[in-house]
Each structure stands twice: as C-alpha cells, then as structure tokens.
VOGU-3710 file (C-alpha; in Angstrom, 3 decimals, decimal comma):
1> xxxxxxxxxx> 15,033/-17,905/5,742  15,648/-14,807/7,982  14,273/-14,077/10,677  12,096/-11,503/9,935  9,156/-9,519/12,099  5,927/-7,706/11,784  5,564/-3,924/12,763  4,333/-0,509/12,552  4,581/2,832/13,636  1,135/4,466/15,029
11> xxxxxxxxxx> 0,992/7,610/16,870  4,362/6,764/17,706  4,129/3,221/19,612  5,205/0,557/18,219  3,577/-2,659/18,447  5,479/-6,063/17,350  3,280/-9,051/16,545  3,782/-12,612/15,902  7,163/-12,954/13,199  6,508/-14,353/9,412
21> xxxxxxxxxx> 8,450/-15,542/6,888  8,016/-15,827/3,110  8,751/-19,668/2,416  9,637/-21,163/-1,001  7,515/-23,797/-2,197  7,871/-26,493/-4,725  11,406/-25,093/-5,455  12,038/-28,971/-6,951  10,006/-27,528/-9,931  12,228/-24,990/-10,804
31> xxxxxxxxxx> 10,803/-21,734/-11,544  7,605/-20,329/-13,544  7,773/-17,513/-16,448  6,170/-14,764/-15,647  3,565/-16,142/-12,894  0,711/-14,012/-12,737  -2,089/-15,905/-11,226  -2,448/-18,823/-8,612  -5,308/-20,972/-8,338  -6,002/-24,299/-6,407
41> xxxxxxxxxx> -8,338/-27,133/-7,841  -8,376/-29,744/-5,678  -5,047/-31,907/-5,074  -3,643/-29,556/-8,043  -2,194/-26,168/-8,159  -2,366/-24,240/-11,367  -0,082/-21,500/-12,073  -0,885/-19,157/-15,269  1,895/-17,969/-17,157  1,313/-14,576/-18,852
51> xxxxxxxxxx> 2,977/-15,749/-22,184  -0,454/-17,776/-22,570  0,454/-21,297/-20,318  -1,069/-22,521/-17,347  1,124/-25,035/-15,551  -0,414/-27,300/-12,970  0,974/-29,925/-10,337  0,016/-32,103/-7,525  0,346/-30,215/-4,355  0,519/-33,220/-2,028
61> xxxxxxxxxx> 3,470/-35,081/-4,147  4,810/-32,276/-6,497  7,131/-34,391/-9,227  7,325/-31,638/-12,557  5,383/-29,841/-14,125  3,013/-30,329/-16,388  1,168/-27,541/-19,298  -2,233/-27,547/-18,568  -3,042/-25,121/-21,311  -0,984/-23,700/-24,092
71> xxxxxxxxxx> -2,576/-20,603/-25,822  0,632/-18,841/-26,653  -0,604/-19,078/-30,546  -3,871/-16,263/-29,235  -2,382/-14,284/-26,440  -1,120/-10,783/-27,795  1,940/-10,189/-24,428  4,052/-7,921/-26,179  3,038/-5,189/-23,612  3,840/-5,495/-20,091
81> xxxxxxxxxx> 0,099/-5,744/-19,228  -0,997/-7,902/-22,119  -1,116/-11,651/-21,943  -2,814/-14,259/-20,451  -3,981/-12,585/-17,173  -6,897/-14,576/-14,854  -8,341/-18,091/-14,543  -11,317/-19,639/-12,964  -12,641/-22,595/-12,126  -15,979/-23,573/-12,237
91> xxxxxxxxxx> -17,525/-24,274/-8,817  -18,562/-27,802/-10,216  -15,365/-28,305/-12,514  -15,377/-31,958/-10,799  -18,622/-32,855/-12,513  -18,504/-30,216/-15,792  -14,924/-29,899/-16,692  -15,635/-25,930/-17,506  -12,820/-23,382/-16,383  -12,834/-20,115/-17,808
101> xxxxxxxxxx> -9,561/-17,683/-18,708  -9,395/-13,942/-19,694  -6,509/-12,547/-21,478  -5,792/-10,303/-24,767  -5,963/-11,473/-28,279  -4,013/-10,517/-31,007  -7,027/-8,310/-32,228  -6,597/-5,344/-29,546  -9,414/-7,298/-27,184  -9,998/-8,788/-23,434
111> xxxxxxxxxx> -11,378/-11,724/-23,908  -13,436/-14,066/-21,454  -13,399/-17,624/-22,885  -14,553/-20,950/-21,351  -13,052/-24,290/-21,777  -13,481/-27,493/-21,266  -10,760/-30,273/-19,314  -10,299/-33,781/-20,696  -8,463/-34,717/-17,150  -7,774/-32,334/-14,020
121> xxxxxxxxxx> -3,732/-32,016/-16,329  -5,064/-31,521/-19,134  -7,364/-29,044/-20,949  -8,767/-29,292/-24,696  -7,437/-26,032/-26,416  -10,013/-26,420/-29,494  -12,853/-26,692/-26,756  -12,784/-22,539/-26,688  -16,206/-20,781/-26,516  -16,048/-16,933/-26,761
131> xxxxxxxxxx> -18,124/-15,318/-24,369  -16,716/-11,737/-24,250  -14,714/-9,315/-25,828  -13,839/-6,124/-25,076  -11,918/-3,517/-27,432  -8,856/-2,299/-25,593  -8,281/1,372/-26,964  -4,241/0,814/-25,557  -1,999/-1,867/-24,439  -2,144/-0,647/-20,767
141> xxxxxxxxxx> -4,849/-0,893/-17,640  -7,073/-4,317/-18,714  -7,414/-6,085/-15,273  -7,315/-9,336/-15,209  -8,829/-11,269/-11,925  -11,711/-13,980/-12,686  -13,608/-15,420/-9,761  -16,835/-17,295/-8,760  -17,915/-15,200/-5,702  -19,941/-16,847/-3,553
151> xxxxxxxxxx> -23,270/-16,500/-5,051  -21,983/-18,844/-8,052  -21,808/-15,880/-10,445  -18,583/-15,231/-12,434  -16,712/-11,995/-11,566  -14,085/-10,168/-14,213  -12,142/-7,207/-13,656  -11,347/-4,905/-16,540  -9,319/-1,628/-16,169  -10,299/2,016/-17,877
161> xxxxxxxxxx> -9,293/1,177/-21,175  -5,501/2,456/-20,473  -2,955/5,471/-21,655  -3,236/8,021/-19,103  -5,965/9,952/-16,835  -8,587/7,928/-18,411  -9,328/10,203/-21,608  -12,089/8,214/-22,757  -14,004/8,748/-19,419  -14,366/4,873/-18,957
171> xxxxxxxxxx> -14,416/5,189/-15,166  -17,818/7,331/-15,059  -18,836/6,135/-18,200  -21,917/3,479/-17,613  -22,272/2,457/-20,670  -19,497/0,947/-20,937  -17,366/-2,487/-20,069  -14,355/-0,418/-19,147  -13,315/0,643/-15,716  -15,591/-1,809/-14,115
181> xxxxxxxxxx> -16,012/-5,455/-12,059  -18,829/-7,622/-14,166  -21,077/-10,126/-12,722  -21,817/-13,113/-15,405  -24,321/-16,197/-15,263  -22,738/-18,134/-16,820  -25,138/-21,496/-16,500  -27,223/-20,327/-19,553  -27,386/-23,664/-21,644  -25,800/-23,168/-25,181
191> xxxxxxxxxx> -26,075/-20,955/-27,556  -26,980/-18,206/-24,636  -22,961/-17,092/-24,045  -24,281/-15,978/-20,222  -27,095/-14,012/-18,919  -27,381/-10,991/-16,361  -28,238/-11,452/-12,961  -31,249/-9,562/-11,587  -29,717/-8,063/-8,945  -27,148/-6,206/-11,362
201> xxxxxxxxxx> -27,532/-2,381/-11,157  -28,483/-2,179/-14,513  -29,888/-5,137/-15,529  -33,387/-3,457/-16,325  -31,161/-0,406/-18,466  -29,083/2,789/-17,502  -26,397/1,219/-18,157  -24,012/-2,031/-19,277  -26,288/-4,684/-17,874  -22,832/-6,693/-16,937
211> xxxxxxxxxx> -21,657/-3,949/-14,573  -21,660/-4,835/-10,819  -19,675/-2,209/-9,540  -17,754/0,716/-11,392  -15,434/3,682/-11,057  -12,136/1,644/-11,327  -8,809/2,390/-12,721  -7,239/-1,061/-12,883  -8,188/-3,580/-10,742  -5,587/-5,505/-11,290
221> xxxxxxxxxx> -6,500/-8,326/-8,679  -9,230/-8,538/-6,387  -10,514/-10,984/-4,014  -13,428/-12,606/-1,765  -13,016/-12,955/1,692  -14,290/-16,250/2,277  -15,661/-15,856/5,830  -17,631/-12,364/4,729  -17,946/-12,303/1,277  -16,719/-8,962/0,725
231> xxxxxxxxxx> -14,856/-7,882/-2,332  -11,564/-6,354/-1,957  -10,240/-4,890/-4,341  -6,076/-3,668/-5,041  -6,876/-1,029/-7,680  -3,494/0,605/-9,366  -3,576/4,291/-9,125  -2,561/6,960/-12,173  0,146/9,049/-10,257  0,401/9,321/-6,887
241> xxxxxxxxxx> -1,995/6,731/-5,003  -2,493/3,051/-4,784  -5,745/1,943/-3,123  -7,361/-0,807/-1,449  -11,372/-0,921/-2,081  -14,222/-2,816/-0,495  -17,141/-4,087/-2,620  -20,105/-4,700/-0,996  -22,972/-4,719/-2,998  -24,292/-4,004/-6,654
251> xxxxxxxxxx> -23,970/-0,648/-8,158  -20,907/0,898/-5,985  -19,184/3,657/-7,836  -15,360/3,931/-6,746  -14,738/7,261/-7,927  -12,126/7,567/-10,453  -11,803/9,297/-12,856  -12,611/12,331/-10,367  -10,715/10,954/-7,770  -7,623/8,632/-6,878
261> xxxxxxxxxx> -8,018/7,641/-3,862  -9,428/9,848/-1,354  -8,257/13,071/-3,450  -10,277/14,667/-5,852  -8,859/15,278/-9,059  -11,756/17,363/-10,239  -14,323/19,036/-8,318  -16,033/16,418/-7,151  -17,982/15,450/-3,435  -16,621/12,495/-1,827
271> xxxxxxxxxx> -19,156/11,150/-0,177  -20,630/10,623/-4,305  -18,242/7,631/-4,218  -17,036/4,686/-2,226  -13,897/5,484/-1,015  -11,297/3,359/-0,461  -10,228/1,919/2,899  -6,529/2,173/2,596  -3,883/4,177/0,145  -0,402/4,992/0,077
281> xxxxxxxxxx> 1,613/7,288/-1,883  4,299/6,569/-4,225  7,311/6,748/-1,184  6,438/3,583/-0,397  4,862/1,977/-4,021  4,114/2,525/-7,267  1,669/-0,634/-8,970  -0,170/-2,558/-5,973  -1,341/-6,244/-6,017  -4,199/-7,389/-4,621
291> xxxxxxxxxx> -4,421/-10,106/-2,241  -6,709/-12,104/0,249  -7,835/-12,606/3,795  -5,999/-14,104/6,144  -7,952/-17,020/8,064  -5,277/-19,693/7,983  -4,274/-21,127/11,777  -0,488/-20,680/11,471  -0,390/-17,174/11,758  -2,988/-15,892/14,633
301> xxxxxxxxxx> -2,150/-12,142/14,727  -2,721/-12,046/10,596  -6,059/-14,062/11,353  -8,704/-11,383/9,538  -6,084/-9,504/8,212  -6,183/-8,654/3,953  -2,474/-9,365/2,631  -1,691/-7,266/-0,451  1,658/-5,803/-2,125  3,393/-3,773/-4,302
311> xxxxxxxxxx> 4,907/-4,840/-7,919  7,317/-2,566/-8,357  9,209/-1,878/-4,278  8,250/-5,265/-3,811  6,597/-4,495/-0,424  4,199/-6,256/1,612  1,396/-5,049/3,716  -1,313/-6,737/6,076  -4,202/-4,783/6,482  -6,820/-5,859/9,927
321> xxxxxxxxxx> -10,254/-6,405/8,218  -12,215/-5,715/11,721  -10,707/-2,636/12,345  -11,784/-0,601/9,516  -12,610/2,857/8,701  -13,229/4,606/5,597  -11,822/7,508/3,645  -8,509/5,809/3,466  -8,229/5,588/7,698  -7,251/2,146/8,031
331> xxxxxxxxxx> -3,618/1,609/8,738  -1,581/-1,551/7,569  0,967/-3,599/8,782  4,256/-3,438/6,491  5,397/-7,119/6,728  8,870/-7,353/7,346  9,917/-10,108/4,815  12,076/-9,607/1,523  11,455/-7,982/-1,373  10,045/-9,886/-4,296
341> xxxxxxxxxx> 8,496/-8,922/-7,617  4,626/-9,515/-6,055  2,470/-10,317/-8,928  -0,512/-11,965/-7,405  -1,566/-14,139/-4,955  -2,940/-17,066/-4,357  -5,480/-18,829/-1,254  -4,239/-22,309/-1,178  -5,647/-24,783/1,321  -6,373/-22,016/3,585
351> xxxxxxxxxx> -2,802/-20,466/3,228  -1,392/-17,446/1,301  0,789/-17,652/-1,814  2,361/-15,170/-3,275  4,209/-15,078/-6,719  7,800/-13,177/-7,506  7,205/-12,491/-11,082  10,711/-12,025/-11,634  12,205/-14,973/-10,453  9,032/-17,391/-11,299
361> xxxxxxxxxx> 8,959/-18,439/-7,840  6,017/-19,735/-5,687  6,062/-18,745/-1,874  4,077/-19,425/1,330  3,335/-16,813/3,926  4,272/-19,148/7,222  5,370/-18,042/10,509  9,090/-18,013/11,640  10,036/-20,009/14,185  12,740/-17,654/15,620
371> xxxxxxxxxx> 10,856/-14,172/15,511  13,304/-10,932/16,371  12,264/-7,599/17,084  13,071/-5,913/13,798  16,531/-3,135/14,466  14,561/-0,783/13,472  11,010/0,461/13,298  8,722/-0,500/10,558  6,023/2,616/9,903  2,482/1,923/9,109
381> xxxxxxxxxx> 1,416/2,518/5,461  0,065/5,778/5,637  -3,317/7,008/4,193  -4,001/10,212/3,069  -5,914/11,295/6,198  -3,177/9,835/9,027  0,148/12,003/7,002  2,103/9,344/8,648  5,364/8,433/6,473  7,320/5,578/6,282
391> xxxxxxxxxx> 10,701/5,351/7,048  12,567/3,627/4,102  13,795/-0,005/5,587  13,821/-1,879/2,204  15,555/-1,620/-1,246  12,860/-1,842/-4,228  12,953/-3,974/-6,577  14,186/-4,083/-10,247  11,372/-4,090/-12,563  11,888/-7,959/-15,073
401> xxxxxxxxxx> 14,090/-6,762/-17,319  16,060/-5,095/-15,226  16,193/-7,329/-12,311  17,386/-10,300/-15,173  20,495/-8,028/-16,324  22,289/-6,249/-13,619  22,919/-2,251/-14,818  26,745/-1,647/-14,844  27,802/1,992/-12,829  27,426/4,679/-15,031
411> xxxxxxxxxx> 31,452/5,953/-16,380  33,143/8,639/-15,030  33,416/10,127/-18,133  30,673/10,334/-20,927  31,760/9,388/-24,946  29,295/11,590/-26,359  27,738/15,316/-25,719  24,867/17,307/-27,480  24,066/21,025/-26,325  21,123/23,076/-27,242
421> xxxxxxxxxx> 19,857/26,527/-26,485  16,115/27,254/-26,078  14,508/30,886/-24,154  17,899/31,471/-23,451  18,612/28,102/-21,481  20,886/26,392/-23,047  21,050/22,537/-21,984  23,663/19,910/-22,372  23,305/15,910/-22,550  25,836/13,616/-21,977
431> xxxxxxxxxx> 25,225/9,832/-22,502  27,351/6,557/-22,919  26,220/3,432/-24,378  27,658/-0,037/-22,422  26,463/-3,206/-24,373  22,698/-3,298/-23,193  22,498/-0,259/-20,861  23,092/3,242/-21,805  23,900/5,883/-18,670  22,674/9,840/-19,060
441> xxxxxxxxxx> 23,782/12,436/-17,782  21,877/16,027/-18,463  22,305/19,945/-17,470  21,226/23,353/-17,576  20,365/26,703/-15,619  17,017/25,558/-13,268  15,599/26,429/-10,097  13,144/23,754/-10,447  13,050/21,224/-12,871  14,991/19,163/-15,266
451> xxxxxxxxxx> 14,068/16,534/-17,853  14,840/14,393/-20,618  13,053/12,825/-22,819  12,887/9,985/-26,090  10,774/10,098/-28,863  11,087/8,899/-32,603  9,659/11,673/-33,966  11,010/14,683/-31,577  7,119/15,233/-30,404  5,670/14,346/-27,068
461> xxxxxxxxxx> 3,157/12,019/-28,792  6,522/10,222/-31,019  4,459/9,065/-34,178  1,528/7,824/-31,892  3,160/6,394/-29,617  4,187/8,504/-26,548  7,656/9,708/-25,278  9,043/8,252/-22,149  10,683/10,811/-19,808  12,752/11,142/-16,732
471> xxxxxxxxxx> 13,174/14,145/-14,963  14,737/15,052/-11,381  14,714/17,779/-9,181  15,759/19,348/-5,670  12,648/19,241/-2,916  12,248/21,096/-0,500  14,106/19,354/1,822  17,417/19,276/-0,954  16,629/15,581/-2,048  17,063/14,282/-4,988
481> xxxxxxxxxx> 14,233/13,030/-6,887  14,401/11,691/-9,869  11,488/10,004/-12,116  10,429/7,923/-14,994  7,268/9,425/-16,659  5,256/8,564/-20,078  3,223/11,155/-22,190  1,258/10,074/-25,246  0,626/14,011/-26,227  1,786/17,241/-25,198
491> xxxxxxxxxx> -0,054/17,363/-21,644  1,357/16,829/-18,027  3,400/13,797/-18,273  2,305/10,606/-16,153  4,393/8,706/-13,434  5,205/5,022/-14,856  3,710/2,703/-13,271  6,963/0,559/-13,612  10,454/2,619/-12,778  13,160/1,321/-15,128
501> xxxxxxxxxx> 15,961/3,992/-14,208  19,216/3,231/-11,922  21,838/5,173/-10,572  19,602/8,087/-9,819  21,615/11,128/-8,915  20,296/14,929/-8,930  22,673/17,949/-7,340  23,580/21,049/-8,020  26,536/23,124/-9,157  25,993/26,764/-8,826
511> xxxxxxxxxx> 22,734/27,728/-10,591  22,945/24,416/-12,620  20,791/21,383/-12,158  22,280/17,814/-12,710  20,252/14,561/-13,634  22,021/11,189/-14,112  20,453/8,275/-14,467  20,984/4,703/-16,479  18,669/2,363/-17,455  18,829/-0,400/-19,804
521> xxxxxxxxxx> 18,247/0,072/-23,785  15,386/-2,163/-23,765  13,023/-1,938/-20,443  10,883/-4,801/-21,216  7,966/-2,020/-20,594  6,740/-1,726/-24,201  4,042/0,748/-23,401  5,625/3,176/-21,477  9,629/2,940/-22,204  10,568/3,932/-25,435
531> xxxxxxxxxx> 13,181/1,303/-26,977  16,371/3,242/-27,246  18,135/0,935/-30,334  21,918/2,211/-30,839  21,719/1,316/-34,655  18,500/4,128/-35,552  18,660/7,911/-34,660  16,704/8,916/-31,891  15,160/12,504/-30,868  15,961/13,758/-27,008
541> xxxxxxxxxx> 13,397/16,367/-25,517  14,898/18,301/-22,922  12,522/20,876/-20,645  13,164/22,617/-17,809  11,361/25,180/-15,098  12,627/27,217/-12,479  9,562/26,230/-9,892  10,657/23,580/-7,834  7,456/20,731/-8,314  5,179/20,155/-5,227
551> xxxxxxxxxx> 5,337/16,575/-5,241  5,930/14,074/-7,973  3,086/14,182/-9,843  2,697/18,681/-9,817  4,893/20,619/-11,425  4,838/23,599/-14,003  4,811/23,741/-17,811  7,856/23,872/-19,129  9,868/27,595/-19,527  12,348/25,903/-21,919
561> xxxxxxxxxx> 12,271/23,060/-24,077  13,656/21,549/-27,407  14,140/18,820/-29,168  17,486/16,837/-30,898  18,314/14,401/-33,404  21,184/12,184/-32,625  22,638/8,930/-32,857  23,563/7,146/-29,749  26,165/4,558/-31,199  28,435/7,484/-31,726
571> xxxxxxxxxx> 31,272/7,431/-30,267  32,150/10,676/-30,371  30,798/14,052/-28,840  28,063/16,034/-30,848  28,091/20,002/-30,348  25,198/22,169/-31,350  22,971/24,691/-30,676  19,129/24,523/-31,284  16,701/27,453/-30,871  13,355/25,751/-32,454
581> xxxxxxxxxx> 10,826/24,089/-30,364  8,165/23,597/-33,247  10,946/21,574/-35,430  13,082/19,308/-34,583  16,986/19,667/-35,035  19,104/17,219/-36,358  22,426/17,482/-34,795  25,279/16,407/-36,970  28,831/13,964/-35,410  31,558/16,418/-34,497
591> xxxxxxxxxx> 34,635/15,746/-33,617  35,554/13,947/-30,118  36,022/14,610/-26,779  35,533/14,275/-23,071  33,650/15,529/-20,557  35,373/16,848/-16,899  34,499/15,618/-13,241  31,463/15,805/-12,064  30,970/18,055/-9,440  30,072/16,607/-6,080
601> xxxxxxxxxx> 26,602/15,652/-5,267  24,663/18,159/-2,827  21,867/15,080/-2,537  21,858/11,283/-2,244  20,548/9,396/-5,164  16,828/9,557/-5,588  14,837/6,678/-3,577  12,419/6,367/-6,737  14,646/4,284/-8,612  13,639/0,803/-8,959
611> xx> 17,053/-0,426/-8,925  20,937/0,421/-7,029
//
C-alpha cells in the first residue's frame, strides 16, 4: 500500500491527522461478484452477492469460499439496483438458526424473507417464509440495509419507489411502505409474519403501522452506532445532493420530496423536517454509501468518527460524530486512500470493511505505518451552508461495466454524420462505432446548451421506457461540463445517478458549441442507459438553448429540438435535414465521407465523467 494521509481544508488551516490505509483482506479467496453487503456472524464472514449468493468464510483461518445461500433462481438483478440487496442475522442465530434477507423478486417486489441455517455454512433455501412485499412501481431507488438495532427489532430500508423526483409522492406519503425505514417484531410465533412495536409512530393509525421514520429518497445503507444507538443514515440524493441523516427516534420525517438535503425543492419550512447533518454536491459525488462508526483502537483520530463513501468517484469521507451540527454544518474528513467502487460496508470485529464492487474485493480500513503529509491539500466535504469546495485530488471511478472494459480514445475522424434543422438551428452528429464502445461527437449554434439524446421511439418517454441523455455546456468560468441524464417523459431531465460517459470534451468554435463524449454500447445501467445495439435503428434527440444552465441540475427548456432515425452500424455518413419535432424523421444512408479536424478545445474535458 501507499502511503496515504488524512486531511481537510477549514477556514483555510489545514489540519493532518493520524495516516490510513485501505488494506486487502482475504485476497487468497479471490474476488466476490458484485459485493454489496458485509456481515459478521461469529468466526464467519458473510458476503452477499447481488446476483442472489451469499458467500461466507472463516475469518480466523480463511481457506475458500463457500455459498451460503443460492437464490439466483428468485432474485430479479437485471437493473443496476435490483438483486439481492441486505442480510441480517438474528440476534440469537446461535440458538434459532433464523437470518433474514431482502431483495427483489421476479414479480416487480422488495421482499423481506426469513430463513432458517442447517450449519453456520449452510442455509436451507426451501426454509423461506415471506414476511413482506412491497410493489416496486420501477427498477430504481428500493434500499436495501436490514439490521437488528439495539432494541432487538428488525430495521429495513426501502427507497421512494424510484424513476425520478418521486412522482408518486412516496416520501410524504404515510400511508405508504415507500420512502421509509420500518421497524418489525419479528418474534411473533407462527403464523403471525411479525407484529408492530408500540412505540411506532403509527402503530395506533395515521399511517403504515411499520413506519419508524420517513421522508427518504433511498437509503441505500444505514447503520447503528454501537456505542449511541443512533441511526445514520447515507441517503442517495435525486440531482444535486447526497446526504448523511441521523435517526433518533420514532416518527422523524427527513424531508424529501420537498427537499434534498438542506434545499427546498418546493416551498417548504425547514425546520418541518430533520435535516441532514452533512451533504455534498455532485463536484465531489454522485450515489453515496453509507457506513459506520468508528470505535476500533487502531485508528485513534477516526475513534467516533462515521466512515461513509461515494459509489460512483469512489471517495471516502470520515465524518466526527461529537462534533455535530445540523442543517448540513458538519464538515468531513476526505480520507486520502484510493479510489474504489464503495458499495457498502461492513463492522467486523470492531473494524471497518469496505467493499469495491467492481473488483469484488474485501478491504480493511487500518492505519499506515509510514504516514506522509499528503502534496497537496485535501478540502473538507462541503455542506450547503459552509460553500467550501473541494479541490479535485482524485480520478473517479468507472462505473462496472465500464471499469471491466477499458473505453478506446475516441478517432480523429468520425465514419458517420446526420444533420438536422429545427427553429432555425440546424445541428450535426457525428458518431463512430469501435467493437463495444461507440464515441459522439455533436454541434450546433448555442450560447448555452447542447444535448443528445437515445430513445427507441424518438420520444423522451422511448415506448415507456425513458431516454438517456448527455448534454455539455460552457460555465461561467469557460469549463466544460458535460453530463449523463435520464428522462422517463418530456419534463426536466434527471442527473444519473451512475455516469457512464468518457472522453468528455465541450469547446467552442465561433458561435458553435461542441460535445464529445464515448461511452460503451452497453452501460450495464439498465434503468437509466439506453442500450445502443449496432444491429436495430435507433432515434437521436438533439436540443439546445442559448442560456448557459446555473448548475447541473437548472437549465432552460429547450429553444430547439428534434428527433432522427438512424442506424449506427453504418459505415457511411447520413445527410439530412429535419424540421418536425412532433414526428420523428427517418434519415436514409447517403453516400460516404469524412469529417475535418476538430477545432481546438477552449476547455479541459469535463470532471463529471466517470472515466479518462
């Protein structure tokens, strides 16, 4: 490992503490597919792999691995937030043999099951008793964490129900199991599935009896600190805030749907809701993971301090749990250790695990025994109220897919070229295909904004099942930023919650604006990336705007936009002109030819990408 140090940036001092290092564990395994949960039982470890496994080991004399569960046959994964998702123990597993799992079916549902163990390796998969399920209106935003807190009551995340901006109102909506954290009994003797607790804010009506707390996007993973008690909670944000929450007691409301974060996205009063301790904007990450409280003895100045990340930069952050204040004031630590896929984390034996989804890997947070002052300094995470940014000091990470298969540069010269005239803007694409990757480049008049789009259909909402977009623009400071975005209907576009473009580049030449990116024909994000297949015709949407956006998630209605029919395995260059936005125009093969040079750049390549 590298030596690697622990710092931030507040009120300008910097203040180095104690140096950690991420440290691979149980690498004579091998490596995990698609770890998304850790939990320790004893002598064994048990790692749950979102296909629908859970592997387990001995910790003390590791030799191979061993299924502990197989429930591929049930577990709907097909979308990148579907699968098997959370597992829990039973605080008397020793003497009952009950652990309990929550993942999606093949029927569009969360389920929470319980089963029974023959042995601490092995698990009888026809001992499954339904105890909940939940109709998932979309693929996206279903939680996943199951834990026994420490009153001996089972607690189970479950996100808003999905798409975007919570249309169904789950997040406010009480009568619902959506957008919540449940509290379970779950000692009711057979056939009783569980029963409420008392305490439950509405146990006695008003609402779902299983709610404990609500007003939650996606809490994704959440934890107990084990010295307080206190939930804390990583909840994913829609567009342009990630959050860190504190639970403390039945019948908290968190806010969203009228706010993310500490913002209102309504008119709303803040002090309605529990507001989050910590957020950051999407400069520094885009999909955070929740973690736990440091109380381990290796690492003194992390003693008290909640450890959490970021799935998609791969960043880690180290938040002090005695030094707290609300309305997003509390600063945190951005560890200086390497970038990793973080899915979730794990408390094992006192220390913190942490899983790199991509690789499959398992590592332990442990101090390094060589600390250095970093070269340069690493900013605190800023909240909303502190306008503190970070510095960039890291490269993000490659989303799965991506990080698997390494994008090839883009050409210097495109095969194939479409133009089409809408408003009197006339726009031209230029894309190449390059076995599993396909590179874009598009172009137009715009002060503002440019974007393109995919859809199967040549709507925003593509037969049902949203367009996936990526636009870029020139801020106000003449830096390129460029974006991948999902729409399911003809309203404001969302920021992905997973960035599968490369090769970002936005400039311009004269009074046009240039986007390039690449990305890779098939994302592995099946909710929010259209699969671009070179063998079946495809429809681009191009829009533009001559208002230059106010930050990433803000910008105008389109002044110019249409729609094109082509097919991407051409290899030749398609010329035509379209003028009508309400149908689509199919765009014939034309003869060949090439594109010039590319003027030079007037930004650098947009830090947004998840990949370089």
């Amino acid at each position: 490992m590298n030596a690697c140090g622990i710092g931030f940036l507040l009120l300008g001092l910097i203040i180095t503490t104690h140096a950690v290092q991420l440290e691979r564990m149980y690498s004579n395994l091998g490596s995990f597919t698609d770890p998304v949960d850790i939990q320790e039982q004893g002598s064994k470890l048990y790692i749950v792999e979102q296909p629908g496994r859970i592997i387990t080991f001995n910790t003390e004399s590791p030799q191979s691995q061993n299924v502990f569960l197989d429930i591929i046959s049930r577990v709907d994964s097909g979308g990148s937030e579907e699968g098997l998702l959370g597992l829990a123990f039973h605080p008397n597993f020793n003497s009952n043999n009950r652990f309990f799992v929550y993942y999606c079916n093949k029927n569009s549902e969360t389920v929470l099951s319980e089963f029974t163990a023959t042995s601490s390796t092995q698990a009888d998969e026809s001992s499954e008793r339904e105890l909940l399920a939940i109709s998932q209106p979309f693929s996206n935003h279903n939680g996943g964490q199951i834990q026994f807190g420490p009153d001996g009551f089972l607690y189970v995340a479950v996100g808003d129900g999905g798409s975007g901006n919570d249309p169904l109102g789950s997040g406010q909506g009480t009568d619902t199991l959506l957008g919540n954290i449940l509290r379970l009994d779950i000692d009711e003797p057979p056939p009783m599935l569980y029963s409420i607790p008392s305490t439950n804010p509405f146990a006695n009506g008003g609402g779902a009896a299983e709610i404990f707390v609500y007003g939650l996007r996606n809490p994704w993973r959440f934890s107990f600190d084990s010295e307080t008690g206190l939930i804390w909670i990583g909840d994913v944000g829609q567009g342009s805030f990630e959050e860190v929450s504190v639970a403390s007691g039945p019948g908290e409301n968190f806010g969203w749907q009228e706010m993310e974060a500490c913002v209102c996205t309504t008119s709303c009063t803040p002090s309605s809701f529990v507001q989050p301790v910590h957020s950051y904007g999407r400069s520094i990450g885009r999909s955070i993971t929740g973690g736990y409280v440091y109380h381990g003895n290796d690492i003194p100045e992390l003693d008290d301090h909640y450890i959490f990340g970021d799935f998609v930069t791969g960043r880690i952050f180290a938040l002090d749990t005695n030094n707290v204040s609300p309305a997003c004031g509390t600063p945190a630590l951005t560890l200086d250790v390497p970038s990793i896929s973080v899915s979730t984390f794990g408390l094992v034996s006192g220390d913190v695990f942490v899983a790199d989804y991509s690789a499959g890997f398992l590592y332990k947070f442990s101090p390094d025994p060589s600390p250095t002052l970093p070269p340069s300094p690493t900013s605190v995470t800023p909240s909303i109220s502190q306008g503190v940014s970070e510095s960039p000091t890291r490269t993000p990470s490659a989303s799965k897919s991506q990080s698997a298969q390494a994008i090839p540069p883009p050409p210097s010269v495109y095969a194939n070229l479409v133009s089409s005239n809408n408003n009197g803007r006339t726009v031209e694409i230029e894309w190449d295909t390059d076995g599993n990757f396909i590179h874009f480049h598009v172009y137009g008049i715009a002060a503002g904004w440019i974007a393109l789009g995919f859809s199967t259909d040549g709507s925003m909402s593509s037969n049902g099942e949203g367009s996936d977009i990526v636009m870029g623009y020139l801020d106000p400071q003449n830096e390129g930023q460029a974006n991948d975005y999902f729409a399911l209907s003809r309203s404001q576009p969302e920021l992905d919650e997973q960035q599968n473009i490369a090769f970002t580049e936005v400039f311009r030449d004269g009074q046009e604006l240039h986007l390039k990116f690449s990305r890779a024909l098939s994302t592995g994000d099946t909710f929010e990336d259209r699969i671009l297949d070179v063998d079946e015709d495809i429809f681009f949407i191009w829009a533009l705007h001559d208002e230059v956006p106010s930050n990433v998630d803000s910008f105008s209605r389109h002044l110019a936009r249409d729609s094109i029919e082509v097919d991407l395995d051409a290899s030749n260059v398609v010329s035509s002109t379209s003028t009508n936005t309400a149908t689509p125009s199919s765009v014939p093969s034309a003869a060949a030819s090439t594109s010039g040079s590319n003027p030079t750049p007037s930004s650098v390549p947009s830090a947004a990408a998840s990949t370089s």
